[in-house]
LUMBA-597128 format. One record per residue (C-alpha): residue in one letter; x, y, z. Coordinates in pm, whole numbers, padded with zeros to 5 digits, always signed. Example, Ala and Ser with C-alpha at 12.3 -4.5 7.8 and 13.67 -1.06 7.14 Angstrom:
2
A+01230-00450+00780 S+01367-00106+00714 
***
This chain:
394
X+00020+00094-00764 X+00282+00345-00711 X+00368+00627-01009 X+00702+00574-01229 X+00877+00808-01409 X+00648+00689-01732 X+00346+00887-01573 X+00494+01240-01567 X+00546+01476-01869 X+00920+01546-01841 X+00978+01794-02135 X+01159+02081-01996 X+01119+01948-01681 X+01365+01984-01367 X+01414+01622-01266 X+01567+01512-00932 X+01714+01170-00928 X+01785+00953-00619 X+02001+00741-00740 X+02272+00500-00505 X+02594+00546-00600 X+02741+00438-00288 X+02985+00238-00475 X+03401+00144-00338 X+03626+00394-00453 X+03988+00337-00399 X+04235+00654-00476 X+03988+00816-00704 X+03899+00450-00857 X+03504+00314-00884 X+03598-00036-00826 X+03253-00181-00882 X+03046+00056-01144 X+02714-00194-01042 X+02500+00050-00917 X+02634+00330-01161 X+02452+00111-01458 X+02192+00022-01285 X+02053+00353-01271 X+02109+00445-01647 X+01828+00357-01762 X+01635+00551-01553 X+01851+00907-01626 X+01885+00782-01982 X+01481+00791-02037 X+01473+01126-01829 X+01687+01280-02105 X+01531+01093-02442 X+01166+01321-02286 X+01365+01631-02246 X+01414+01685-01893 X+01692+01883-01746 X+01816+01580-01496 X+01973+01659-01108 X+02132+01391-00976 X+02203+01369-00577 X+02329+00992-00431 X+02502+00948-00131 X+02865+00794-00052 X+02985+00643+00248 X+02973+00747+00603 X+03080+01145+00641 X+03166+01140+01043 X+03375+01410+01026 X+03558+01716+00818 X+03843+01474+00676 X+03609+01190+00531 X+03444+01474+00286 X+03816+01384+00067 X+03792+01020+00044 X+03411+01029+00012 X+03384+01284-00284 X+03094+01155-00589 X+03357+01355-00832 X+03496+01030-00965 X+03100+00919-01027 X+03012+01214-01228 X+03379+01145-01441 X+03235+00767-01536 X+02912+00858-01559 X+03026+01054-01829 X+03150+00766-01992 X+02863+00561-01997 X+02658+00803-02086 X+02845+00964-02349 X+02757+01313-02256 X+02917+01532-02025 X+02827+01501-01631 X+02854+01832-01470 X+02943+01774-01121 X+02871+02046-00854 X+03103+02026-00529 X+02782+02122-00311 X+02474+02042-00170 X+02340+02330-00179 X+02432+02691-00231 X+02465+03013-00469 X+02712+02810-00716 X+02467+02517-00749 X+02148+02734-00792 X+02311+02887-01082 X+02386+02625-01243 X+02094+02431-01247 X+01860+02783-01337 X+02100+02732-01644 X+02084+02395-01735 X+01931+02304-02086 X+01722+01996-02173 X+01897+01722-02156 X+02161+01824-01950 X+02299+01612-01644 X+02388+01762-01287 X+02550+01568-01045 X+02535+01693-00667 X+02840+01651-00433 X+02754+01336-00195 X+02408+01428+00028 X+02567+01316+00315 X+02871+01600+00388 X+02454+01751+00535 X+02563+01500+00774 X+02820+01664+00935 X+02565+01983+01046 X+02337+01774+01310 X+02297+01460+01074 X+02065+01650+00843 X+02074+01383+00574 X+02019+01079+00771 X+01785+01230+01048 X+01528+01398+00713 X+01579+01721+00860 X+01236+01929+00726 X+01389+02216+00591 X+01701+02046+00382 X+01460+01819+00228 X+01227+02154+00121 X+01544+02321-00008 X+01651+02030-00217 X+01295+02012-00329 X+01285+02321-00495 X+01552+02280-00683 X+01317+02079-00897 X+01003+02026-01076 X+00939+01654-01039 X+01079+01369-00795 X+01208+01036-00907 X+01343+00780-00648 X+01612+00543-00807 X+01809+00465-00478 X+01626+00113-00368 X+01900+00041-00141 X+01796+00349+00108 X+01415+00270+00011 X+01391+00173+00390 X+01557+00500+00515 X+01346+00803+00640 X+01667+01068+00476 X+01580+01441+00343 X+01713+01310-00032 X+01438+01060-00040 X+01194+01128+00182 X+01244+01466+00255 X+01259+01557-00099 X+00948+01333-00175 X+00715+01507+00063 X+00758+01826-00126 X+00715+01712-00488 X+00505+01525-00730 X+00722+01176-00705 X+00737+00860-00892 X+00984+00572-00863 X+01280+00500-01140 X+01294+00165-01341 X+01565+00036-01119 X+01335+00089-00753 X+00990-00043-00997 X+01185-00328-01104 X+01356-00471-00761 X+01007-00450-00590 X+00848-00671-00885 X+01134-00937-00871 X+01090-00946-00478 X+00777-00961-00477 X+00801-01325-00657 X+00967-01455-00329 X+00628-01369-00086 X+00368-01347-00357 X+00298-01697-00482 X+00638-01801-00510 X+00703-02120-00708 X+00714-02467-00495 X+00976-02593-00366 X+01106-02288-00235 X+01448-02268-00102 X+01604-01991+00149 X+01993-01954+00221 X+02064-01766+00482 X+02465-01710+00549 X+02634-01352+00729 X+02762-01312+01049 X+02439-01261+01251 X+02136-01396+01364 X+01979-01066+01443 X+02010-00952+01114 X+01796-01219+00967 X+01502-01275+01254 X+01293-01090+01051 X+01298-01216+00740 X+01307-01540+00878 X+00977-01512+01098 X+00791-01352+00840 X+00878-01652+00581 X+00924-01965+00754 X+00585-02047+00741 X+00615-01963+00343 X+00904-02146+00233 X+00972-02525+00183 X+01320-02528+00309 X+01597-02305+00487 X+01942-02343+00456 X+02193-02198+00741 X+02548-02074+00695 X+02808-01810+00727 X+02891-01705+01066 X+02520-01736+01177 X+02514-02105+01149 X+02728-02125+01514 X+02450-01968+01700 X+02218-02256+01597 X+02445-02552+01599 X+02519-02433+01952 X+02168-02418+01998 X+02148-02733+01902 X+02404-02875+02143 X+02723-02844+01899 X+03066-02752+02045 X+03193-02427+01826 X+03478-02389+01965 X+03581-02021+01908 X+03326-01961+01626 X+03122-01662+01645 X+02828-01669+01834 X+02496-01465+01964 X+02463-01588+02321 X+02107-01349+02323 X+01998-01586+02014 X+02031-01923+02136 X+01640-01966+02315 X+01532-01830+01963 X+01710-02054+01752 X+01643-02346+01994 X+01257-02276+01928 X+01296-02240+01542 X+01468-02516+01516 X+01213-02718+01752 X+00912-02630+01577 X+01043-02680+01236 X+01329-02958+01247 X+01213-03061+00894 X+01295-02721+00732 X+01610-02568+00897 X+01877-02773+00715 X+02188-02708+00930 X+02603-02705+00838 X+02743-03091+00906 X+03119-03025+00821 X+03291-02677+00903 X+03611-02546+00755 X+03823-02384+01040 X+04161-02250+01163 X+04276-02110+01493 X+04366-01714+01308 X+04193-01549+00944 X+04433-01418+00719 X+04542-01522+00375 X+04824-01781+00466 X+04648-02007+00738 X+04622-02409+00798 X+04240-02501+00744 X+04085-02788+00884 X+03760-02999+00784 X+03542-03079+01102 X+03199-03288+01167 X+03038-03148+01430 X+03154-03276+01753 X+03546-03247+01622 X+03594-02855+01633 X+03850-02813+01897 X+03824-02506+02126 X+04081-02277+01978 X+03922-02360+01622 X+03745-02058+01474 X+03459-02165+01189 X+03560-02035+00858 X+03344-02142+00613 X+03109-02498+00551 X+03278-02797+00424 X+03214-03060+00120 X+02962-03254+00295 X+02743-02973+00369 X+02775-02857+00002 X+02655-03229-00058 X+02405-03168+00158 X+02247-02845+00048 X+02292-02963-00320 X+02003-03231-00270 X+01735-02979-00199 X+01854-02656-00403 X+01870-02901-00749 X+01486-02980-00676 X+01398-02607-00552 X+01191-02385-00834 X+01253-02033-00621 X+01584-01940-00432 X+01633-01681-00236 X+02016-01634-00077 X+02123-01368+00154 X+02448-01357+00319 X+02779-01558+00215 X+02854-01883+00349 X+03211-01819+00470 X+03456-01556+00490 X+03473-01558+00112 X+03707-01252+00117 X+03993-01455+00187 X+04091-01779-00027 X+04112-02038+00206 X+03718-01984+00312 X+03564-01925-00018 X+03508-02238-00170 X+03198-02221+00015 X+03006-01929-00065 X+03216-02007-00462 X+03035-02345-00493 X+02717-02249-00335 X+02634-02013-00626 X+02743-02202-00887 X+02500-02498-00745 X+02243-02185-00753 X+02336-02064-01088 X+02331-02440-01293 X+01943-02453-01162 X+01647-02333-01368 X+01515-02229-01062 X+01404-01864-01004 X+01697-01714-00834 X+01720-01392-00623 X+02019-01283-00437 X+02008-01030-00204 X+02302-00731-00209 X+02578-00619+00007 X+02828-00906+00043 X+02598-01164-00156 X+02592-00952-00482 X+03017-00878-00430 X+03032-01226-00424 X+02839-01306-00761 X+03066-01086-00957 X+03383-01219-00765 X+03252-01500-00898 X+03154-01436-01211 X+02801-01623-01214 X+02554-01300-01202 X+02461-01371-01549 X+02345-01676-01449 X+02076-01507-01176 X+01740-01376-01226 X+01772-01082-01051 X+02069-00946-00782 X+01949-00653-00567 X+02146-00378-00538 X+02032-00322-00163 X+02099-00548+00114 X+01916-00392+00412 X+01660-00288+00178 X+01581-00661+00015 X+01590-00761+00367 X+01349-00554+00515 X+01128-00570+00175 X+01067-00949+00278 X+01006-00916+00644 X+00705-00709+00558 X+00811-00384+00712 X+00705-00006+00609 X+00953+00098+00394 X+00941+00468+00407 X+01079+00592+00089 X+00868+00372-00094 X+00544+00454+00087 X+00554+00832+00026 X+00579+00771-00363 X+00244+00923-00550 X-00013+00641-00588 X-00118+00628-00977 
***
């Protein structure tokens, strides 16, 4: 069992934080605080025991000198403020003379916020690549190492790893907590046991699919990856999105388990995407050529309703349409409100799922949305996840 921040005296203590405050910010505007307060417990307990708490998160992609502007954390450490009612003193480094001194003066209790970890990123890719020495550097800027950030847990970067090789280390309540609530979904989970699987891509989901078909009761395709198997399966698509490299492997899933990949039966489509389009409902067999799949239709809402109602765990990653625009969100909107009226367990993974719940406004009716896509995904296939495996055993 892995060490928290419970099993470290903190009094006095420099704490480092990896939190994941990659959060959209529009003209200086957080327009999803999510992963802001889900964090605030963890900083919130470091400062009830006394510890002088550092703060370092990344923010978007930094490719080059003029993304350092639209990717500042300035406006995180302003509404951080806010929710924590004490004053978040944001440093516009990463490292350097200025933040040195301010941290050799910090008090008990007192909150430092580092400027995003990945303007390192621009110098070689220091950030991303866990270059030795910026990890050491931002180590000893502290006393004790606390990983928060579950949605890079599957990243090898100097703020988690780096940082973690060079410290004693423990994980935060928000990182402790998304590994027990995943851990429902492979250990045990209650039968029957449901998977929804929507995005764009096949690819994306191989893994998570091999390493749980043989778990779960049934699996439920949709989004944009739904094509590649009802091509597979000798569908015309039309001009719906499709992995070419995929269709042998889908062919063979769907051959040796025809009883538990429950496929789309009626597509919503339209020959452009944008906000102003004629839709069309299609059976398969009736999507012209010049007809681009947009979303699932009634009938396959029908359809998937029969065996989520009876399911007792749920586990949905991806949307089932392009939800972003109105025409093609009735299906990924009615999916999780099916989801949300069942007293099923119910796990949604993050990225584009979780935007949806709150778009939707049914999170409160979830057990537990992850606030890392990539990470949730690569918890269930069963691979190493790097950040998590350096963390101090107890």
């Amino acid at each position: 069992m892995k060490k928290t921040i419970k099993d470290y005296e903190l009094n006095g203590k420099k704490v480092i934080i990896r939190c994941d405050f990659n959060v959209p910010i529009e003209n200086g505007i957080i327009k999803d605080e999510t992963r802001i307060k889900a964090s605030l417990k963890t900083i919130r307990y470091a400062r009830k025991m006394n510890a002088k708490v550092i703060l370092l998160s990344h923010l978007g992609r930094i490719k080059k000198e003029e993304d350092k502007q639209k990717y500042t954390l300035k406006p995180v450490a302003e509404k951080l403020s806010k929710l924590l009612r004490k004053k978040v003193t944001f440093i516009d480094q990463t490292k350097g003379e200025k933040l040195e001194t301010a941290i050799n003066n910090m008090k008990n209790k007192d909150v430092i916020l580092l400027e995003n970890t990945r303007f390192e990123d621009l110098d070689n890719k220091k950030e991303s690549n866990n270059d030795k020495k910026l990890g050491e550097y931002w180590a000893s800027l502290g006393d004790i190492f606390i990983n928060d950030a579950f949605g890079t847990i599957h990243r090898k970067h100097a703020s988690n790893l780096g940082i973690a090789s060079n410290l004693p280390n423990g994980l935060g309540f928000l990182v402790e907590n998304e590994i027990k609530k995943l851990t429902k979904l492979i250990d045990k989970p209650k039968k029957p046991y449901t998977i929804i699987l929507g995005g764009s891509k096949v690819s994306d989901k191989i893994g998570v699919i091999s390493n749980l078909i043989d778990k779960v009761d049934y699996m439920l395709i949709c989004g944009g990856m739904a094509f590649t198997f009802l091509k597979a399966a000798g569908f015309g698509i039309g001009s719906s999105i499709c992995e070419k490299e995929k269709l042998n492997y889908c062919q063979e899933l769907l051959d040796k388990n025809e009883s538990k990949i429950i496929l789309p039966i009626d597509i919503i489509t339209s020959i452009q995407i944008n906000e102003n389009v004629k839709t069309n409902e299609r059976f398969l067999g009736e999507i012209k050529e010049d007809e681009i799949g947009l979303d699932i239709g009634p009938k396959t809402l029908e359809v998937f309703k029969q065996y989520i109602v009876d399911s007792k765990t749920i586990f949905l990653n991806g949307p089932a349409g392009y939800f972003e625009l109105k025409p093609f969100q009735n299906g990924t909107k009615n999916l999780l409100n099916i989801i949300a009226d069942t007293n099923a367990y119910t796990v949604l993974g993050g990225g584009d799922t979780a935007r949806a719940a709150f778009s939707f406004n049914v999170q409160d009716k979830i057990s537990h949305i992850s606030t890392g896509g990539g990470a949730s995904l690569a918890f269930l296939e069963g691979k190493t996840l790097p950040a998590l495996e350096i963390i101090n055993e107890k």
